[in-house]
N, C-alpha and C positions, 0 to 999 in steps of 0.2 A: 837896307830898306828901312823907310820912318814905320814907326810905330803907331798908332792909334789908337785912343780910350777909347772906352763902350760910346762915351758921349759924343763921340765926332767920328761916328762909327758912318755919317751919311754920307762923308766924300770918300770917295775914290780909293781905294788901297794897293798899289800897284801890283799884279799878278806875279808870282814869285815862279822859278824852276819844280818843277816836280820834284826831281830832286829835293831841292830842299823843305820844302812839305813832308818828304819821307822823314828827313833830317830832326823836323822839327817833332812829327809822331815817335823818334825813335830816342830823343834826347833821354829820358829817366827807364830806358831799358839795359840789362847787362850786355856784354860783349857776346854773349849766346842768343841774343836777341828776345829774350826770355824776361817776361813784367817781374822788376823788382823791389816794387811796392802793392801787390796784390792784395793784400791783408784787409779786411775792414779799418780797424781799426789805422790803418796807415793811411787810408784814401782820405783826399784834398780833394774833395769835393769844388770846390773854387776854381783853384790851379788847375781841375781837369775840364770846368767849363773853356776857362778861358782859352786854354792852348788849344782844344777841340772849335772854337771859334775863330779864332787865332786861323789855321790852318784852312777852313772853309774859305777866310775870306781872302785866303790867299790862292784860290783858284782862279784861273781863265775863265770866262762868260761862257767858254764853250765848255770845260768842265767843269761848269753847273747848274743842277736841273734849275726848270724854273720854280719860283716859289710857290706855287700852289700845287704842282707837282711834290715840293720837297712836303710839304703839309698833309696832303695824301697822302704819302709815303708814311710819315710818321704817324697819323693817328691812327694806322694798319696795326704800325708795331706796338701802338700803346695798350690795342686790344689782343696784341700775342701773350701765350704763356710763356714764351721765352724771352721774353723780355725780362732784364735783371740790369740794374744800375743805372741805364744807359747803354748796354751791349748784349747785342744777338748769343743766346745760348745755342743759338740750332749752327753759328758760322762763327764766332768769335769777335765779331765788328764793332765797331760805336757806332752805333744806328743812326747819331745825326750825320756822321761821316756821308756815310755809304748813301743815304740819304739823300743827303747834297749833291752826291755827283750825278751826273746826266747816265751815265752810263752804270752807275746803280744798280743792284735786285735785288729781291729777296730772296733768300735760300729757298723757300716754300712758294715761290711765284705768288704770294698776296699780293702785291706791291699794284695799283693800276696803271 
């Protein structure tokens, strides 16, 4: 699959297997499936934008929400207390993930 910069982020990015969408979330975890770069200090704040984009824009039309949906969705969480980094304390998620999909929710059903 081609690759695309942020900058030429307007055409098309061919929709990748689920599969490997897992593949791509699963890449810098141990063989126990367990984060092994959790640390403050260790987080790549960059590299976690990107690969968490990355991964979005490799979904199907059909799984994902639409954008003013995903926008809803996220300014919900910006006013949760559980919110921390980028990820749901109440479910473990990356909120823009979970977000993004059409079939999406909030552990707490705020979500509209």
């Amino acid at each position: 699959m081609e690759e695309r910069s942020e900058k030429s982020k307007s055409f098309a990015v061919p929709a990748a297997s689920s599969q490997r969408r897992s593949e791509v979330l699963r890449e810098e975890t141990s063989a126990g499936g367990h984060c092994i770069r959790c640390l403050l200090q260790d987080y790549d704040e960059e590299a976690y934008i990107s690969k968490l984009l990355r991964v979005i824009r490799m979904m199907t039309p059909s799984e994902k929400a639409k954008d003013e949906v995903v926008r809803a969705r996220l300014a919900v969480c910006k006013e949760c207390d559980r919110l921390e980094m980028g990820t749901c304390l109440a479910c473990g998620c990356y909120v823009e993930l979970r977000a993004a999909m059409a079939g999406g929710s909030c552990p707490y059903k705020k979500w509209p």
